[in-house]
C-alpha positions as CSV (number, residue, x, y, z in Angstrom):
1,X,0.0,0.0,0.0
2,X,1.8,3.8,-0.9
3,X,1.6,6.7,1.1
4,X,2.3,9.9,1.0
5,X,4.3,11.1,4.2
6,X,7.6,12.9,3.8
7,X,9.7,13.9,6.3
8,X,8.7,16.5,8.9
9,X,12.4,17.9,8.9
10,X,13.1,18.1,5.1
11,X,9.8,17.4,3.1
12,X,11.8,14.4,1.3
13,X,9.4,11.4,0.8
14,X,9.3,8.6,2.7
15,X,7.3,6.4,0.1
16,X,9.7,3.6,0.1
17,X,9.8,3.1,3.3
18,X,6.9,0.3,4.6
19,X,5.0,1.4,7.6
20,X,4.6,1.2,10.3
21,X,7.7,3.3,10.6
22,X,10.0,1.6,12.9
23,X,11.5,3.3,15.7
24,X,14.8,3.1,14.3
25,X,13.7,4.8,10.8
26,X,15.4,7.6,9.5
27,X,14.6,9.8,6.6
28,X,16.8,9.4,3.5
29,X,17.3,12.8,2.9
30,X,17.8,14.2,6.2
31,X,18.4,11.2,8.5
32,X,16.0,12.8,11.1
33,X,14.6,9.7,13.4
34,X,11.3,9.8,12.2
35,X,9.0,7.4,14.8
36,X,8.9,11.0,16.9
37,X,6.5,13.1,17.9
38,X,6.5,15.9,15.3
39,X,6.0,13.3,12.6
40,X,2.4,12.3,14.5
41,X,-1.0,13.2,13.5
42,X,-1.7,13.6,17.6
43,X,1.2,16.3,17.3
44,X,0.0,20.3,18.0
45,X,2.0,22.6,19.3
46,X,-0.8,24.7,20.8
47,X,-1.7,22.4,23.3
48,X,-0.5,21.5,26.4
49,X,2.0,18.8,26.4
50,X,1.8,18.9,22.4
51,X,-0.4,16.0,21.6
52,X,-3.9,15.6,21.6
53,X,-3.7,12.1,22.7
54,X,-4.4,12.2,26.2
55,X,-3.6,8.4,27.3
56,X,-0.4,8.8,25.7
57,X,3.0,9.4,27.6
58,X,4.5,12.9,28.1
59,X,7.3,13.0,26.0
60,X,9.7,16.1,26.4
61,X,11.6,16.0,23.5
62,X,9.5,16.0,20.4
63,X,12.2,15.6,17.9
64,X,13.7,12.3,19.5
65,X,12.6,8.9,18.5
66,X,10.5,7.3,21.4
67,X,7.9,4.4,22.0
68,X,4.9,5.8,21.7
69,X,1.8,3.2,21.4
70,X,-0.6,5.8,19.9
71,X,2.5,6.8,17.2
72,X,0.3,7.4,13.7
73,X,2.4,8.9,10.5
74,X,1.4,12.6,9.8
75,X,0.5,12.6,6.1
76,X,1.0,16.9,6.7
77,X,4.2,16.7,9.4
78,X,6.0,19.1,7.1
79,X,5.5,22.4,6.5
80,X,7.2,24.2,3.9
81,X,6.3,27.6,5.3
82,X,8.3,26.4,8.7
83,X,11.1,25.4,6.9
84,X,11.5,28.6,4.4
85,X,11.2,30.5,8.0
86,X,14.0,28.3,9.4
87,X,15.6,28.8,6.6
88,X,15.8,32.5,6.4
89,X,16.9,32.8,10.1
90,X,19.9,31.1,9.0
91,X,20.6,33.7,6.6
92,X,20.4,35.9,9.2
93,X,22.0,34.7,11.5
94,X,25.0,34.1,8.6
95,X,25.0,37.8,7.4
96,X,24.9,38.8,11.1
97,X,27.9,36.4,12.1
98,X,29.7,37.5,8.6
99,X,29.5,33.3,7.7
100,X,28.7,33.2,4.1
């Protein structure tokens, strides 16, 4: 069965990978750990602890893999807005430093 999830990190797809997504997955692009918490569909930063699951387990660091039992694939994870922001800060941050 396809799917269309890419990686929350760097919008690469993750089509050839077979879920479940193990916890030991990485994107091919990016080699983020994907089985994490920002690549969930229970992920939302706007409320408290970050997932709208309540029976699952608070996890602190949302970018780490973990063992979540309610762990579901975000088809919409990534955000290119949030990445073209990230990405401009950089710049920034470059032209500040004088790093080119």
């Amino acid at each position: 069965m396809s799917h269309t999830i890419a990686c929350y990190r760097c919008g690469e797809s993750l089509a050839d990978l077979s879920l479940p997504l193990s916890r030991h997955d990485q994107c091919p692009g990016c080699s983020a750990d994907l089985h994490v918490c920002k690549m969930c569909v229970n992920f939302d930063a706007t409320v408290p602890r970050q997932c709208r699951e309540d029976g699952a387990d608070d996890v602190t660091e949302k970018e780490r893999p973990n063992f979540c039992d309610w762990f579901k694939p975000s088809e919409t994870a990534f955000d290119p807005a949030r990445r073209e922001q990230a990405e401009a800060a950089e710049q920034q941050l470059a032209a500040l430093f004088g790093d080119d």
